[in-house]
C-alpha positions, 0 to 999 in steps of 0.5 A: 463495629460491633460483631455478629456472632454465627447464627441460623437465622444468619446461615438461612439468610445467606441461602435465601440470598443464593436461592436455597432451602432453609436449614433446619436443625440444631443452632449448635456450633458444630452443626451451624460451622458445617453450614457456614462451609456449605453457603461459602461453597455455594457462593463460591459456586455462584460467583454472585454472592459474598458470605458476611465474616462470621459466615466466612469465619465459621467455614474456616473453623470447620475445616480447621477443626476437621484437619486437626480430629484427622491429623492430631498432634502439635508439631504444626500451626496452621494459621487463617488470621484473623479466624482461627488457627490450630496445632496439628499433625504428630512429631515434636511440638513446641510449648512456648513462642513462635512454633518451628513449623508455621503454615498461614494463609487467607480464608479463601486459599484455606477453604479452596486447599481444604475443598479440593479446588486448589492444589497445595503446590500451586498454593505455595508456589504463588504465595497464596500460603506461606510455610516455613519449617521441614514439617509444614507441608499439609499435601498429604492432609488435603483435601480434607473429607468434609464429614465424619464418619456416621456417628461421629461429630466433628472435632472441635479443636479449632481456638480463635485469633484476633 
């Protein structure tokens, strides 16, 4: 099945579809990731509509990257297969196999933790997100803010998986 990359012809589809204006600006990765987010929000929002993988995967890239600019370091993975994953947060970090500090979890518990719309608790305690070592709890990471400060575009840290 061939794949089809992120794109603003792909972005300005989705927010037809929803009932938006089209986006205007840079068809540059950053820019299109952060509009990815805002077309999986408002299908969220929706309740009617279901973003296509690459607009999925992008939102997820987005919300990685922002947790690993805001909380640097390699002491935890986080991990959204098949999408992406990132080292984050400081303390001790491993340089090779499976990492001691382990959080993983779908795209749709990642962007809800990440958005504010599902507390990392609950999360856990219903097995939406699986964590394993004394470092991999990310409650007092989330929810992340969304946009950088004026100035400043957001990280791109975020490596695929899959």
């Amino acid at each position: 099945m061939p794949r089809t990359p992120l794109s603003l012809a792909l972005v300005n589809e989705h927010r037809a579809a929803l009932g938006l204006p089209a986006r205007t600006g840079a068809d540059e990765p950053a820019e299109l990731r952060r509009a990815a987010l805002d077309v999986v929000l408002a299908c969220i929002d929706s309740g009617k509509a279901e973003p296509s993988r690459p607009v999925v995967k992008g939102a997820v890239r987005f919300l990685l990257d922002r947790l690993a600019e805001l909380a640097p370091g390699r002491s935890v993975e986080v991990r959204v297969p098949p999408y992406a994953a990132v080292q984050c947060i400081d303390g001790p970090h491993h340089t090779r196999g499976t990492p001691p500090n382990v959080v993983e979890m779908g795209a749709t518990a990642w962007i809800a933790l990440a958005t504010g719309r599902l507390a990392w608790a609950e999360a856990v305690a219903d097995g939406r997100v699986r964590a394993s070592g004394a470092r991999a709890d990310l409650s007092g990471h989330l929810p992340l803010p969304i946009d950088p400060p004026p100035g400043r575009p957001a990280g791109r840290n975020a490596s695929e998986t899959g």
